[in-house]
N, C-alpha and C positions, 0 to 999 in steps of 0.2 A: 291157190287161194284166190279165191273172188273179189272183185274192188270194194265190194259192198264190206266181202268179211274185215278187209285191210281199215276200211274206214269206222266201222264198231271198234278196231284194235284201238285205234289211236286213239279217240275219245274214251275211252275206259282209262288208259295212259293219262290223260290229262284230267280226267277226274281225280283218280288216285292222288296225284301229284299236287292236286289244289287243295285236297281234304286233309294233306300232309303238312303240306305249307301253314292251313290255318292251324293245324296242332301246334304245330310249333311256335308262329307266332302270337298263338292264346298264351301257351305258356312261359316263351321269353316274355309278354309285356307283365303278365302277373308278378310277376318276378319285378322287374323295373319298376312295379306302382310298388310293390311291397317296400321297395329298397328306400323309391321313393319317401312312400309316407315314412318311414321308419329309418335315417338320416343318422349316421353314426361320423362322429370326428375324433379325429387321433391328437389328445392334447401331452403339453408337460405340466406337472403341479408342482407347486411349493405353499407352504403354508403360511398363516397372516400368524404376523409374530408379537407378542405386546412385549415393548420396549420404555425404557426411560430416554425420551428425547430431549434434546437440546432446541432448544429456540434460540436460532442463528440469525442476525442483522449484517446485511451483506452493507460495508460503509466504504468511500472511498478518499484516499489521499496522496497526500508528497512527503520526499524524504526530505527532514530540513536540518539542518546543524543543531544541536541543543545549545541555547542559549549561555547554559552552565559551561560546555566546554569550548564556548568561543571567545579567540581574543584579540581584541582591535589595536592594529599597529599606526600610530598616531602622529602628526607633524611635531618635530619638539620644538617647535620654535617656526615664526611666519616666516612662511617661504614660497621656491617654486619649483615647480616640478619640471624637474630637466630629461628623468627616463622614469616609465613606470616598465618593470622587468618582469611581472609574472602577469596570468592572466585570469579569472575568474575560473573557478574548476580543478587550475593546475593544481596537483600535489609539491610539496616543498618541503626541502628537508631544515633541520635547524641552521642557522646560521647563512640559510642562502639570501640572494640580495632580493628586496623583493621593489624596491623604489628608489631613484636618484633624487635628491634634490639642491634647488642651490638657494643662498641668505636672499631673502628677501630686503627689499630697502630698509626697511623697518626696524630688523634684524641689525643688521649692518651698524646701521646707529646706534643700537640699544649694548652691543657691544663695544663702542668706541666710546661712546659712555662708560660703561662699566670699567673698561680700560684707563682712561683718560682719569677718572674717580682713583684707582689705585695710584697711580701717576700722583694725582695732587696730593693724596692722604700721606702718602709716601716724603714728598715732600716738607707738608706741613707739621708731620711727624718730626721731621729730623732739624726743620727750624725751631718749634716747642723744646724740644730736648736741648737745644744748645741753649735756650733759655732757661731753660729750669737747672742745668750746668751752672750756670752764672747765676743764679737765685734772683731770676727775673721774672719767673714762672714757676707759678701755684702747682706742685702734685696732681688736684682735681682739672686744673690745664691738660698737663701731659695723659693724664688716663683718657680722654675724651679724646687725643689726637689718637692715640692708639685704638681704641675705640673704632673714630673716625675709619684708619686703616684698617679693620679687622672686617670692618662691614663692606667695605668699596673691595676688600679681596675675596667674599663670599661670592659677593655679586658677581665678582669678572668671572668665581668659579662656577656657578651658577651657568653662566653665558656660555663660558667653553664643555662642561657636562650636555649643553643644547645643541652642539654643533657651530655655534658664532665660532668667526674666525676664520672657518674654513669656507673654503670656496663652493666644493661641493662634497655633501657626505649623503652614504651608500644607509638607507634602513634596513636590517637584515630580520630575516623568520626567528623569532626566540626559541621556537621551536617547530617541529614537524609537524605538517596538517594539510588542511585541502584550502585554497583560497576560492572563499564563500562573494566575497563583495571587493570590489574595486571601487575604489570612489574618487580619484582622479586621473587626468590625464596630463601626458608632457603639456608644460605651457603653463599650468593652473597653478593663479595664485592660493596661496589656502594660509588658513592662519594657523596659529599658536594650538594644538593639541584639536587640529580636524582632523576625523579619521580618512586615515588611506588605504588601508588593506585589510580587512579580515580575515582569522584565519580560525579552522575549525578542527578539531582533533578529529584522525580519519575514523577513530574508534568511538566516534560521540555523538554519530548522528541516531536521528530519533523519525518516527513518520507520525507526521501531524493530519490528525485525519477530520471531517465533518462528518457527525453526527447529530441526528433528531432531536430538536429538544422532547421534553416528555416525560422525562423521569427515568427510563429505560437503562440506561448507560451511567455506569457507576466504576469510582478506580476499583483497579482488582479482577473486572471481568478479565475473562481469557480472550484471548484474538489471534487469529492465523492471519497472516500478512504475505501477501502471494503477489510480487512482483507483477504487472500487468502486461510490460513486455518477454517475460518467460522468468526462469530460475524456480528452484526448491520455495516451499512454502516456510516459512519462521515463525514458531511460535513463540510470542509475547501475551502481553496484558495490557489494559489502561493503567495509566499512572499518574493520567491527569483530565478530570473534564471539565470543560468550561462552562461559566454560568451567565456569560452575557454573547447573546447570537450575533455572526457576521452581519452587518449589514445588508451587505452584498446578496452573500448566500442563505443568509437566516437559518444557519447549521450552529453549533458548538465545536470550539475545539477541543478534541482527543487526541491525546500524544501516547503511545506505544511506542517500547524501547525495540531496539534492532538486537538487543542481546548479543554482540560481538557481528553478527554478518555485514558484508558490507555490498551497500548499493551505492549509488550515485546519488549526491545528492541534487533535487527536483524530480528524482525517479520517480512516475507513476505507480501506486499501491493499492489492490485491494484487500478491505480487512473485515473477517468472518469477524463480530462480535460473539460470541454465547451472553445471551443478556437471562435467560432462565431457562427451566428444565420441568418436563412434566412427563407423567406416563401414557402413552398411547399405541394404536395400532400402527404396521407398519407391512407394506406388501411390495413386492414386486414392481417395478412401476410398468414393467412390458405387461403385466396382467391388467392394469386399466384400459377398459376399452371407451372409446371415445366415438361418439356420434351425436345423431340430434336427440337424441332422447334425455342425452348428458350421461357424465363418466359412470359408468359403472364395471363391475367385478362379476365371473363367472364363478359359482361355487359349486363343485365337485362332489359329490353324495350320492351314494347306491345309482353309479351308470349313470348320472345324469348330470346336464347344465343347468344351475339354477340360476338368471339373473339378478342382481342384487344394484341399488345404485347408492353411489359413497358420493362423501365431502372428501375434498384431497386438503393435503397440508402442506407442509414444507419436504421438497426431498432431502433423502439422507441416501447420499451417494447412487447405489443404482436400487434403492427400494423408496416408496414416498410415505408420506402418515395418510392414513387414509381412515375415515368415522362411517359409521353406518349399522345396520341390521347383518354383519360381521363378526362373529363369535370370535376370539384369539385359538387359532391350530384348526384354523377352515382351512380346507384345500381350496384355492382357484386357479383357473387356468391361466399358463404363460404362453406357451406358444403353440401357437393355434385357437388363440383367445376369440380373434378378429373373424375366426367362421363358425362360431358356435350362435346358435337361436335358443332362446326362454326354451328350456324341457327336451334337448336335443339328446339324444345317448351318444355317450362318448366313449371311447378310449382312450385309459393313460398310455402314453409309450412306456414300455420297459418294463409293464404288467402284462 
């Protein structure tokens, strides 16, 4: 074979070969644009559901002792405070010590008075009487010394039912509870019926929360009360709202019972109000898609995406309330929401 013939061979070769190539690559890109313009995604549905929702006021507060079940352990008499034995917080049972104290000067005197009073009465009683023996003394004499005596012996009792007398005496818990407030220390003079300890039944505390004024919150609403450092949620209710605002906070106070649970009291609380209820729509909240356009919803109909754009509302757990050009028992899409375009054909998974 001739060089000439050799060189015709191989350009016929690479003709072939280029006329082969553009088939094919005519036909892969037709393909590619077709695929292109004509854009299919794999989504999941679920449908918009009309429900009767609640309108939920998210409020927050502290656990605090109820007033009703608190009971203040008081000086019986001016004195001083020689031990204070419990501490704010501490739980106590009945009968434990919860403060020392000792007579006050004041004390001290008011008893040797009283005492000193039975002393004379005592006396002047039995010199009367040996007068009126003798008929030297009037009837209305002697009833007036005794008298005299009956009063100056209430008194000394009076004195010793207060602790005079003794040098130092123990206040003990009347009963079992959590102590709420301390109000002195060793050293502190205090008077005649100043409170020293209070104490709160462990089963009596309540959480006082601030809410809006407005009108909104009324007793008798329901309330989930959800520990804000962890624990199970409690359901209660209000039982009480207040008509004049904190200063401070310019909120109302609402008291919700703890129904038996027990937290700590000053424990942080949040509390779900339900203040009213209406009917509305309700979707998915992974099907809202979110961009600059604003929120809207894909809706699912014969192969295709239809974009839709909503008002959202409050969520209710993992679906939200959502308003719009949203029929109730639309399909839209959940996952695979975020790659769908206006008029895209899709497929459901699992069809």
């Amino acid at each position: 074979m001739t060089r000439r013939q050799l060189v015709t061979i191989a350009i016929a070769i690479v003709a072939i070969a280029g006329i082969v190539a553009l088939i094919v690559l005519r036909h892969g890109g037709g393909e590619d644009a077709e695929a292109e313009a004509h854009p299919t995604a794999l989504v999941t549905v679920a449908p918009v559901r009309s429900e009767t929702l609640q309108d939920v006021v998210s409020v927050y507060g502290v656990v605090q002792a109820d007033p009703a079940s608190s009971l203040t352990v008081a000086a019986p008499k001016a004195a001083i405070v020689s031990r204070v034995l419990v501490r704010s917080g501490e739980t106590v049972s009945a009968g434990q010590a919860l403060v020392e104290i000792a007579n006050a000067p004041a004390s001290e005197m008011a008893y040797k008075q009283a005492a000193d009073g039975v002393t004379f009465a005592q006396s002047d009683l039995a010199r009367v009487q040996r007068l009126f023996d003798e008929r030297l003394a009037a009837t209305d004499q002697l009833s007036a010394a005794r008298k005299t005596l009956a009063d100056a012996e209430a008194a000394l009792t009076a004195q010793q039912k207060q602790g005079a007398g003794r040098a130092l005496q123990v206040l003990k818990a009347p009963r079992a509870g959590v102590v709420t407030t301390v109000s002195s220390a060793a050293g502190d003079h205090v008077a005649q019926d100043a409170p020293l300890v209070v104490l709160a039944r462990a089963d009596g505390a309540a959480v006082k929360l601030g809410v809006e004024p407005g009108g909104r919150f009324a007793v008798g609403q329901a309330v989930t009360l959800k520990p804000v450092f962890g624990g199970p949620p409690i359901a209660s209710h209000l039982t009480m709202v207040g008509r004049a605002a904190d200063q401070t906070t310019k909120t109302l106070d609402a008291v919700a019972p703890l129904n038996g649970a027990s937290l700590p009291i000053g424990a942080s609380v949040e509390g779900e109000v339900v203040t009213a209820s209406h009917a509305g729509l309700v979707a998915p909240r992974a099907s809202v898609v979110f961009d600059e356009t604003g929120p809207h919803v894909f809706v699912i109909a014969g192969g295709k995406a239809q974009r839709v754009f909503v008002a959202l509302g409050l969520n209710h757990g993992d679906d939200v309330e959502i308003s719009g050009k949203v029929p109730a028992g639309a399909q839209v899409a959940v996952e695979g929401a975020y790659e769908l375009q206006d008029g895209m054909a899709v497929k459901v998974r699992g069809k």
